[in-house]
N, C-alpha and C positions, 0 to 999 in steps of 0.2 A: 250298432250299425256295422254293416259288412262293407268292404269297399274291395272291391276287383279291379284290375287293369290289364287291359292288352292294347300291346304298342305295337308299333311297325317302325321301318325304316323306310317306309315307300315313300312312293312322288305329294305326300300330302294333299290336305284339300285346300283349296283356296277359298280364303275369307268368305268373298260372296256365295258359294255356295255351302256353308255350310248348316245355314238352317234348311234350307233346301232337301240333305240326304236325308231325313227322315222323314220326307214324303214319299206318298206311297207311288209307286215306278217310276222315279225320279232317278235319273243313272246320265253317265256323262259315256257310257259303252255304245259303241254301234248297234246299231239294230241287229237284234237276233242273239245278241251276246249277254242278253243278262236283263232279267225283269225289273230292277227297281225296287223291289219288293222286302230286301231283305232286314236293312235298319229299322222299316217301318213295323214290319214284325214286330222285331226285339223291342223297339222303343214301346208296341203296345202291350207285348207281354208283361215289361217290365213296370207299367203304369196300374196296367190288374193286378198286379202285387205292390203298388205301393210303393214302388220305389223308380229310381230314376237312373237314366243314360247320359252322361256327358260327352262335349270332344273337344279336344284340344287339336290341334294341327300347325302345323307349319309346314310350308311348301318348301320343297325338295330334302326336308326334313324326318318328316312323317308324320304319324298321328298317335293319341293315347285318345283312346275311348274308357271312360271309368264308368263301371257301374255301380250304384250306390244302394243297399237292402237295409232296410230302415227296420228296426223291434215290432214285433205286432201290438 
């Protein structure tokens, strides 16, 4: 198994929505500033290979996203 992570320092996600960003154009941005589109991407990339997107977050915290690449 592979396991990757990228962290931030940012404003974090809050609990409730966090099943939510990986729906597909789901964004908490203004209109015009950003399609939604992009966790859902990676989360289906990463499901055609087999392997999985995690998230961890904490508000005003920030967040770790792990991705996990399982043995073929």
């Amino acid at each position: 198994r592979v396991r990757a992570e990228v962290r931030d320092t940012g404003t974090g996600i809050p609990a409730d929505l966090r099943q939510q960003i990986f729906e597909p154009f789901f964004t908490t941005k203004q209109e015009g500033e950003g399609t939604g589109l992009g966790l859902s991407i990676v989360r289906n990339i990463m499901e055609k290979h087999q392997a999985e997107i995690r998230v961890d977050s904490e508000v005003d915290k920030g967040s770790c996203f792990t991705l996990l690449f399982y043995a073929c």
